[in-house]
N, CA, C and O of each residue as an XYZ file, in Angstrom:
580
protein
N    -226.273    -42.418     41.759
C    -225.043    -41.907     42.307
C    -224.403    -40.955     41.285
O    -224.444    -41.242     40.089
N    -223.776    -39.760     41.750
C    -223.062    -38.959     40.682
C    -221.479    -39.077     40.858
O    -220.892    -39.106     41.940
N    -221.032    -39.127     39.880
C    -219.820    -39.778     40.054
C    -218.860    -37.975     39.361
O    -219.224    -37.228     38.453
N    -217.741    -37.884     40.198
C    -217.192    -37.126     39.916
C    -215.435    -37.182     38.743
O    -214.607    -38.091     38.813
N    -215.353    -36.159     37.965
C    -214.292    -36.609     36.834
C    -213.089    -35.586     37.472
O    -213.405    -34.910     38.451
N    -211.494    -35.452     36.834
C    -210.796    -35.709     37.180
C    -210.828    -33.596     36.898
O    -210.177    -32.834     37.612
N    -211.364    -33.322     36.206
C    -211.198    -31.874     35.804
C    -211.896    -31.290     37.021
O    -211.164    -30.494     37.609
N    -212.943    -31.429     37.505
C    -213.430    -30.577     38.151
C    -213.028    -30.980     40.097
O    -213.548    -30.459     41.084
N    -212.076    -31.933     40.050
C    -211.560    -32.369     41.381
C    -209.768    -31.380     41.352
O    -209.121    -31.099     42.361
N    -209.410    -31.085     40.042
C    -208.452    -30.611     39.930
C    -208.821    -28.662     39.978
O    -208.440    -27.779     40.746
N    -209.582    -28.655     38.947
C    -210.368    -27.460     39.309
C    -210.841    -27.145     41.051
O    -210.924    -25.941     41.295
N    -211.091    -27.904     42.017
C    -211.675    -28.013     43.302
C    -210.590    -27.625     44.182
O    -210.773    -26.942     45.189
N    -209.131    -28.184     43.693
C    -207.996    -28.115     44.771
C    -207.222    -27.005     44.230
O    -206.439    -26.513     45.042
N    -207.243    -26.264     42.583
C    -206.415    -25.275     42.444
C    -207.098    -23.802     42.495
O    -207.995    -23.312     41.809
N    -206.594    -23.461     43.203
C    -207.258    -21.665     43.681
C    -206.965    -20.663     42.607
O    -207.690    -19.672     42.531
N    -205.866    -20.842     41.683
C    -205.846    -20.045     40.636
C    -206.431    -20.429     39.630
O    -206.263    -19.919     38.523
N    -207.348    -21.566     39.918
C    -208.425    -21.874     38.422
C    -209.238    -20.643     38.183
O    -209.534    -20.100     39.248
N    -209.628    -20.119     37.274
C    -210.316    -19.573     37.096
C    -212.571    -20.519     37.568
O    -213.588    -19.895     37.868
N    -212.434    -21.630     37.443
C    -213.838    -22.271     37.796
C    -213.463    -23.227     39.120
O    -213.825    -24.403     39.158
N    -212.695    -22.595     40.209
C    -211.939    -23.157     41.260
C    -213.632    -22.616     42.015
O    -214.525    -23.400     42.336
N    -213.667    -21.540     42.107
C    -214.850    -21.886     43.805
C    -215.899    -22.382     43.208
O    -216.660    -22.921     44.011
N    -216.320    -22.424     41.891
C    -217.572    -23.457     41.573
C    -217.323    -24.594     41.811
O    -218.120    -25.243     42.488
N    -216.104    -25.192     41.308
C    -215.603    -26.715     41.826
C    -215.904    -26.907     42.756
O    -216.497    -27.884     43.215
N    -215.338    -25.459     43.488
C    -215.184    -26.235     44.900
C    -216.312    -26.595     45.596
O    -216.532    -27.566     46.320
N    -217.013    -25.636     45.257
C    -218.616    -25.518     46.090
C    -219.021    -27.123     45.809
O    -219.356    -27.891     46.711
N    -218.923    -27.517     44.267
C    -220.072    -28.681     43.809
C    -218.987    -29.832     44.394
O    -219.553    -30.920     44.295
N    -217.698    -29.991     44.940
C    -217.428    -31.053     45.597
C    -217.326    -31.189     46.885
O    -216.950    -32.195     47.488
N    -217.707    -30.031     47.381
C    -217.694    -29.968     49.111
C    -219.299    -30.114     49.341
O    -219.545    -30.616     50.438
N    -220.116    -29.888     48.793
C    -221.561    -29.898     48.435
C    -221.687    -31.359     48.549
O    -222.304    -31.820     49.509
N    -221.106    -32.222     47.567
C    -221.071    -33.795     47.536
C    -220.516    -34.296     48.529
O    -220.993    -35.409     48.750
N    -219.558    -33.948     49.400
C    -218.995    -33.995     50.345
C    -219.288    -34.364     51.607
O    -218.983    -35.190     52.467
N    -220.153    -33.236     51.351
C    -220.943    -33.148     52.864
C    -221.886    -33.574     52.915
O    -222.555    -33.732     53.936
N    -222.282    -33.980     51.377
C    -223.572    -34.312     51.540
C    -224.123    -35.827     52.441
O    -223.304    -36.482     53.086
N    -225.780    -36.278     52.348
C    -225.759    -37.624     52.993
C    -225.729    -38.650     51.521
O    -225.634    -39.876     51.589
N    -225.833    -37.861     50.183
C    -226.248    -39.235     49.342
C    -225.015    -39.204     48.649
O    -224.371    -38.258     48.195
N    -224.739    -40.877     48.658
C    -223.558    -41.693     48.191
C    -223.001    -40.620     46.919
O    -223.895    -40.400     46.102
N    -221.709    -39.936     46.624
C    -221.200    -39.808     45.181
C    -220.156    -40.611     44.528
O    -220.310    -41.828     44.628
N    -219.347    -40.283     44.018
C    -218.023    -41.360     43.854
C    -216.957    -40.429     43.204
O    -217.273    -39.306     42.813
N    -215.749    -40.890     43.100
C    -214.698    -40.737     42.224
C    -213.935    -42.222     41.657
O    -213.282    -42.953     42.402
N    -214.104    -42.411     40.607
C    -213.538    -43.357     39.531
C    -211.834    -43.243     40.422
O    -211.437    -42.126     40.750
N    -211.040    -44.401     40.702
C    -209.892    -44.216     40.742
C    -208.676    -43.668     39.661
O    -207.599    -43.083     39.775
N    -209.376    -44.127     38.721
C    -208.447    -43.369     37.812
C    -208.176    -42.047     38.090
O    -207.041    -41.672     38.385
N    -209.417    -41.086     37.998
C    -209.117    -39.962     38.229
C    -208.675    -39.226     39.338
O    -208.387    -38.032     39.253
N    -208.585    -40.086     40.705
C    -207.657    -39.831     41.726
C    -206.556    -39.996     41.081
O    -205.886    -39.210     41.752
N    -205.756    -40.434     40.230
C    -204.285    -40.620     40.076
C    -204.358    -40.158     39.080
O    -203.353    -39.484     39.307
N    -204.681    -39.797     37.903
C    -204.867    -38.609     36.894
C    -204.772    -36.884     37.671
O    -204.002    -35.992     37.316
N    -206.011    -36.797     39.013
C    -206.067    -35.606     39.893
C    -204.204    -34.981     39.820
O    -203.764    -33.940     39.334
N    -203.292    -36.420     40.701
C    -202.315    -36.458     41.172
C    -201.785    -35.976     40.262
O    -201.577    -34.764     40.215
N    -201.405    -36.878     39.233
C    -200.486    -36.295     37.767
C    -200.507    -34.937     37.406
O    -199.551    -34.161     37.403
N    -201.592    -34.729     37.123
C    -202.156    -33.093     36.781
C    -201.771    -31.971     37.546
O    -201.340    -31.001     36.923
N    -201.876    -31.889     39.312
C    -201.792    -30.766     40.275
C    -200.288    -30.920     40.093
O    -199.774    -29.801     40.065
N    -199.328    -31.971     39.949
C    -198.361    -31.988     40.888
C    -197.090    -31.998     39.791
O    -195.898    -32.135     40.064
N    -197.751    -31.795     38.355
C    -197.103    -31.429     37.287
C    -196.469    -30.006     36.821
O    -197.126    -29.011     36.513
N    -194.867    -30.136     36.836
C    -194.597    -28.423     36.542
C    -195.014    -28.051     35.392
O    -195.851    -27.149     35.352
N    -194.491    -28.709     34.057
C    -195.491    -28.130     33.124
C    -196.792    -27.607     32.548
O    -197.108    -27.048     31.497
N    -197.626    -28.133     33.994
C    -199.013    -28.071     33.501
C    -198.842    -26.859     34.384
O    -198.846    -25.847     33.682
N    -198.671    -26.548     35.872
C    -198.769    -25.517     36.958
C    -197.653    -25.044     37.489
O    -196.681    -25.721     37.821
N    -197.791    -23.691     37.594
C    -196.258    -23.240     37.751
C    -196.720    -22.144     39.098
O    -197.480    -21.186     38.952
N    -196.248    -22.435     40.037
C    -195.848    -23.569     40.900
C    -196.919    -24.903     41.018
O    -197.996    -24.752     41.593
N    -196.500    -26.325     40.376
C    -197.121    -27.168     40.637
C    -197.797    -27.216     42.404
O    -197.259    -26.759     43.412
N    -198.810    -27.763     42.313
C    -199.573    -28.190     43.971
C    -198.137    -29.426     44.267
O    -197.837    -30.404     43.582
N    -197.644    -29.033     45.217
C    -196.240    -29.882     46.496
C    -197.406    -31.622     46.863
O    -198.516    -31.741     47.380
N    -196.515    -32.559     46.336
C    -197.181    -33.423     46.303
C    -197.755    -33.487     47.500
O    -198.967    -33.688     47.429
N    -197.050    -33.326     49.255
C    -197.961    -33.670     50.224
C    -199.285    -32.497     50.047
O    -200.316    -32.704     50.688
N    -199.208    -31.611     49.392
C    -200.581    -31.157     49.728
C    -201.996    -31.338     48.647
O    -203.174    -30.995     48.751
N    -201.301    -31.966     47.721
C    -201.812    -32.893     46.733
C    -202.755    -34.020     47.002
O    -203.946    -34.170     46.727
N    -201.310    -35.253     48.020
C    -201.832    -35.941     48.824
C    -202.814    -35.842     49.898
O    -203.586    -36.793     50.016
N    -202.926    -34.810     50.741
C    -203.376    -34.173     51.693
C    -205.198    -34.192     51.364
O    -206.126    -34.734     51.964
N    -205.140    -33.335     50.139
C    -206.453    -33.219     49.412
C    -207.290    -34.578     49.255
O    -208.426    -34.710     49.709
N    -206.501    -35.702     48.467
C    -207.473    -36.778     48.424
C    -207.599    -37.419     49.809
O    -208.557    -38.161     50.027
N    -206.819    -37.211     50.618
C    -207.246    -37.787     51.999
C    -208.387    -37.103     52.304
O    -209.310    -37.735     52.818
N    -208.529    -35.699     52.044
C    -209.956    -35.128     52.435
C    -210.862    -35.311     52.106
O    -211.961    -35.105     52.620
N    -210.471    -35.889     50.851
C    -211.570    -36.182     49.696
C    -212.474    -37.582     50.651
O    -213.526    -37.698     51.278
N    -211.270    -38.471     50.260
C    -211.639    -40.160     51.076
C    -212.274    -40.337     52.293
O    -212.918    -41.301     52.706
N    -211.838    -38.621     53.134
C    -212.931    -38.543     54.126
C    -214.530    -38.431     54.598
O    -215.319    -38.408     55.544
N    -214.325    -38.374     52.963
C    -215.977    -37.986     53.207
C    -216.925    -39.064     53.286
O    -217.211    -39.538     52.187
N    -217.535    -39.621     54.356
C    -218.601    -41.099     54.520
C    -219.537    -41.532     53.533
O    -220.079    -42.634     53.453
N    -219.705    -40.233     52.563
C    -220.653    -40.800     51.225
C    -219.951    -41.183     50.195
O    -220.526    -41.660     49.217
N    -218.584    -41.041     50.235
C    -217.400    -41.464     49.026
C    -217.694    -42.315     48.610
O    -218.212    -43.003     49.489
N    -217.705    -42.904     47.483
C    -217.590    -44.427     47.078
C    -216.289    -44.327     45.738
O    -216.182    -43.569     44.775
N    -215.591    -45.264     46.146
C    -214.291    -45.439     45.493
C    -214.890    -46.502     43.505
O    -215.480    -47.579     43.418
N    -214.573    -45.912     42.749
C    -215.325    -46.783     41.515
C    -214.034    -47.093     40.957
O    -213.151    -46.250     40.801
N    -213.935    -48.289     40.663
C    -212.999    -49.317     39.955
C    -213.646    -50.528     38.414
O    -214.803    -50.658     38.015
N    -213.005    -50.871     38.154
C    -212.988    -51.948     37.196
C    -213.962    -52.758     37.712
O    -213.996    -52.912     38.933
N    -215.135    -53.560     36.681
C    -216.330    -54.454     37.288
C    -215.721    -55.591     36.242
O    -215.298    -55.364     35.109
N    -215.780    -56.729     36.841
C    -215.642    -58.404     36.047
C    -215.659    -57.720     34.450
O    -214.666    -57.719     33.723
N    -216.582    -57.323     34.187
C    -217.339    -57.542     32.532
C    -216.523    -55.894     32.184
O    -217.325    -55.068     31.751
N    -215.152    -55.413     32.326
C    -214.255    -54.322     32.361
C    -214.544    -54.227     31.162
O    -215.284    -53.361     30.695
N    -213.853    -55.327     30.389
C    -212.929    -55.320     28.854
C    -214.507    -55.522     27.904
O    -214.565    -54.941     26.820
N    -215.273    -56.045     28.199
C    -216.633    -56.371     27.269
C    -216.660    -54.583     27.397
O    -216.050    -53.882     26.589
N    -217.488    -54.000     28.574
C    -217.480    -52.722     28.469
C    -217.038    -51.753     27.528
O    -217.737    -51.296     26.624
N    -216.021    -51.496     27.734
C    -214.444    -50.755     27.526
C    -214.675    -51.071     26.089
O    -214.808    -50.099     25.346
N    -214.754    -52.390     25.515
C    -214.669    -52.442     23.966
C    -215.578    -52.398     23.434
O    -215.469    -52.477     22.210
N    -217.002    -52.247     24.028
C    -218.179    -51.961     22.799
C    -217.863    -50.698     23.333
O    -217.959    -50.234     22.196
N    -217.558    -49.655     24.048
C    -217.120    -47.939     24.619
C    -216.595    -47.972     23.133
O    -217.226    -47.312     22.307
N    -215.571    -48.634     22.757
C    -214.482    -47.843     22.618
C    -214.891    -47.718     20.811
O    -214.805    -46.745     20.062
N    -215.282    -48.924     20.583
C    -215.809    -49.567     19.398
C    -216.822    -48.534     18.429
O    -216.746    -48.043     17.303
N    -217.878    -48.513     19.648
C    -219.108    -47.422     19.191
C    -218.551    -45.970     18.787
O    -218.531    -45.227     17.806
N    -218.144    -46.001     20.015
C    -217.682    -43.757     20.025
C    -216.299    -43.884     18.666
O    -215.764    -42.857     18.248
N    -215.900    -45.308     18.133
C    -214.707    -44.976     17.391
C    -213.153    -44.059     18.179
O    -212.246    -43.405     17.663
N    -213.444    -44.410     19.512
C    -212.474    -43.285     20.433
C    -210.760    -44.209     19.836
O    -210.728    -45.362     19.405
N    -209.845    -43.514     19.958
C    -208.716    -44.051     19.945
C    -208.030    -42.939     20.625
O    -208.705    -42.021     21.091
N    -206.450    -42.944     20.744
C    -205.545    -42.540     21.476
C    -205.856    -42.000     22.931
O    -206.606    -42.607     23.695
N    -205.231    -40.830     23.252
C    -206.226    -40.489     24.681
C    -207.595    -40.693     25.216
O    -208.031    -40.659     26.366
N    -208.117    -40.901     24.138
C    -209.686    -41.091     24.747
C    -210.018    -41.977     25.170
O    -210.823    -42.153     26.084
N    -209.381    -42.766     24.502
C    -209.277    -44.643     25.695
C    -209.808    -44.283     26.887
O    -210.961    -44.602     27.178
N    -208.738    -43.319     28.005
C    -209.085    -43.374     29.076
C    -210.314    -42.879     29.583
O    -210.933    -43.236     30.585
N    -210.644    -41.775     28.526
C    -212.155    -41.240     28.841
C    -213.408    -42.917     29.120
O    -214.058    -43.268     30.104
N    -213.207    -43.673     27.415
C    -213.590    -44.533     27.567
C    -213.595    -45.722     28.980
O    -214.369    -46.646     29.228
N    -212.501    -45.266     29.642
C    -212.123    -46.246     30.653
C    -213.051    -45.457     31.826
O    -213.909    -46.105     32.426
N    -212.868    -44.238     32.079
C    -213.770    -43.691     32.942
C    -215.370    -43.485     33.048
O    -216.086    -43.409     34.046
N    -215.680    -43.421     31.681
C    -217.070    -44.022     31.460
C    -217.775    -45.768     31.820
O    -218.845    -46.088     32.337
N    -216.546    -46.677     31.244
C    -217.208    -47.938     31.672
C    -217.472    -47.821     33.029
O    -218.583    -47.987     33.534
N    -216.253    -47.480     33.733
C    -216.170    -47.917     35.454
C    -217.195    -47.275     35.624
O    -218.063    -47.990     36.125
N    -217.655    -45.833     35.374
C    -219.416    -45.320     35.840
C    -220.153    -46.387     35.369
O    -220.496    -47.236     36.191
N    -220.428    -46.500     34.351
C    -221.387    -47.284     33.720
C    -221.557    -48.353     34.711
O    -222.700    -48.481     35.149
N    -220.479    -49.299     35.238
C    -220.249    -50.537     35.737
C    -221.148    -50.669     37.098
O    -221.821    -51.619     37.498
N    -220.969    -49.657     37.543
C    -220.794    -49.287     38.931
C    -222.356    -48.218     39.518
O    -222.526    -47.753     40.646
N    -223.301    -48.092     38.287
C    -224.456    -47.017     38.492
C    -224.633    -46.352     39.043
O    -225.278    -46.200     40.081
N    -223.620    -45.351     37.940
C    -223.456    -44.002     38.231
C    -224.644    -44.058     37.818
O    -225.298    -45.090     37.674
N    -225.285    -42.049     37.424
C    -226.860    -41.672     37.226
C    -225.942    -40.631     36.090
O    -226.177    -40.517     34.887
N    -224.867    -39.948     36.865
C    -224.711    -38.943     36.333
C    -223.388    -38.645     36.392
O    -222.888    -39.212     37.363
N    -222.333    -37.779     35.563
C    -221.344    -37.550     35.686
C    -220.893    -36.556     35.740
O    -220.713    -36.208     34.573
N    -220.334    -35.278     36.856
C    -219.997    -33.855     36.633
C    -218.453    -33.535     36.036
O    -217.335    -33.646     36.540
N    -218.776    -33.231     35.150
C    -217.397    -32.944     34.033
C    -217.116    -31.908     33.815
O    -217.796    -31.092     34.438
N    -216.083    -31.338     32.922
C    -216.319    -30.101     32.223
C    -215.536    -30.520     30.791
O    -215.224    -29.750     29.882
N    -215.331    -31.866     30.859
C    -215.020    -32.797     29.463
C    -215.886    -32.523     28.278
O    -216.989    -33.068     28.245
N    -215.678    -32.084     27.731
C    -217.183    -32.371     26.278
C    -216.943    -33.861     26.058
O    -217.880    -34.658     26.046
N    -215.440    -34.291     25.854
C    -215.472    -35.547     25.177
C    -216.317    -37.139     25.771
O    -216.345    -38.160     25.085
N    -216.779    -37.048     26.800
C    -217.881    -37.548     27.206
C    -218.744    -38.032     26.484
O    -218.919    -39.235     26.292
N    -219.575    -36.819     25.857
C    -220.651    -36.954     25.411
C    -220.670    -37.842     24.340
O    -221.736    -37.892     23.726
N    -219.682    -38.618     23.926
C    -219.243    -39.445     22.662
C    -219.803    -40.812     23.327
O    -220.078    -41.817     22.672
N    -219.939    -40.682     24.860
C    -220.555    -42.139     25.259
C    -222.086    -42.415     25.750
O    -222.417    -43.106     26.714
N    -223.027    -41.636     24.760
C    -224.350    -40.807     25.106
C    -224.904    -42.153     26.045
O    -226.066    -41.947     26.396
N    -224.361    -43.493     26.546
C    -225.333    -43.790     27.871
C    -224.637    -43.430     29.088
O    -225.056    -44.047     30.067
N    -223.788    -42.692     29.295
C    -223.532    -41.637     30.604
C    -223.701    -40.475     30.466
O    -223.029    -39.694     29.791
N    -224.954    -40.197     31.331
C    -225.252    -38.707     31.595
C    -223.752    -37.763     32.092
O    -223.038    -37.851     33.090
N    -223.716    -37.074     31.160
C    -222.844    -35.612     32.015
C    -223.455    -34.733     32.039
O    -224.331    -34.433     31.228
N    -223.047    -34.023     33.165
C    -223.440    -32.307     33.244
C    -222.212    -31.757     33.728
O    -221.429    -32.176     34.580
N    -222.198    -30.233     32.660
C    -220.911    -29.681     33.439
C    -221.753    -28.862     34.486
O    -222.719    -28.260     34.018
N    -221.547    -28.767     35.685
C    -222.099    -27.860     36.728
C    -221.140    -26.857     36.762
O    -221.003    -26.492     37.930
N    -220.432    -26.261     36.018
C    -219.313    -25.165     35.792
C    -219.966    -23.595     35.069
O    -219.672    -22.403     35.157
N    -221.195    -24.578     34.200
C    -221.831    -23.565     33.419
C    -223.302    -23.388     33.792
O    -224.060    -24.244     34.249
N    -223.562    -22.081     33.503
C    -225.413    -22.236     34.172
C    -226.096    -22.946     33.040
O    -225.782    -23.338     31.916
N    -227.383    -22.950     33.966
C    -228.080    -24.204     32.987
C    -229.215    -23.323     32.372
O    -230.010    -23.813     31.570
C-alpha cells in the first residue's frame, strides 16, 4: 500500500503551488485508482492546519473548501484511513530513539510508525526528513527519477 504525506495532499489542493498539478495528478491517480492507498490521519488534520492557515497562505484555502477536499479525498473506495496500531508507543520510541529525532520531528516519527504499523510499501513525500527512518520507503514523485 502507498501511503500518502501531508505535503503533497496540501500541494494537491493548492493551485498556486508551484508542484500543485504534479500533486495533483499523483493523488487523483491514487484516487481513482483500484489498489488500496492511504492517508495517515494525522496528516488529514496537519492538511487542515496548513491550507487554512493565514500565515502560511495568503488568502488561506476557506475552511469549507478545505473541508470539502478531504471529503473528496474519503471518497475515494481505495482510501484506507491509517491510525495508531496497539504496539504505537514501542514503535514511536525505538523511531524516535534510533533517528535521535526530537522536537518537530516527533511527528514525522509519528507518521512513519502509523505506516510502518499498518504496511505501508511506500511513502510519497516531498519531506527529506523521512529518510532518517530508512525502514520506510519514500519517494518524492515531485521530482523525475
Amino acid at each position: 500500500m502507498i501511503a500518502v504525506d501531508t505535503n503533497l495532499l496540501v500541494y494537491a489542493h493548492r493551485g498556486d503551488s508551484e508542484w500543485h498539478a504534479a500533486a495533483a495528478a499523483t493523488v487523483k491517480a491514487l484516487a481513482e485508482g483500484r489498489s488500496a492507498w492511504a492517508i495517515p490521519w494525522p496528516c488529514l488534520h496537519e492538511f487542515l492546519a496548513i491550507v487554512t492557515h493565514p500565515r502560511i497562505y495568503r488568502p488561506p484555502s476557506e475552511i469549507a473548501v478545505a473541508l470539502d477536499q478531504v471529503d473528496a479525498w474519503l471518497a475515494s473506495p481505495s482510501l484506507v484511513l491509517l491510525s495508531e496500531s496497539a504496539d504505537h508507543w514501542d514503535r514511536i520510541k525505538g523511531l524516535v530513539a534510533k533517528a535521535g529525532v526530537r522536537g518537530p520531528r516527533v511527528h514525522d516519527a509519528r507518521i512513519a510508525a502509523i505506516c510502518l504499523a499498518n504496511g505501508v510499501r511506500e511513502m510519497l513525500s516531498a519531506d527529506r526528513d523521512f529518510s532518517r527512518f530508512p525502514s520506510l520507503q519514500v519517494r518524492n514523485p515531485l521530482v523525475s527519477a
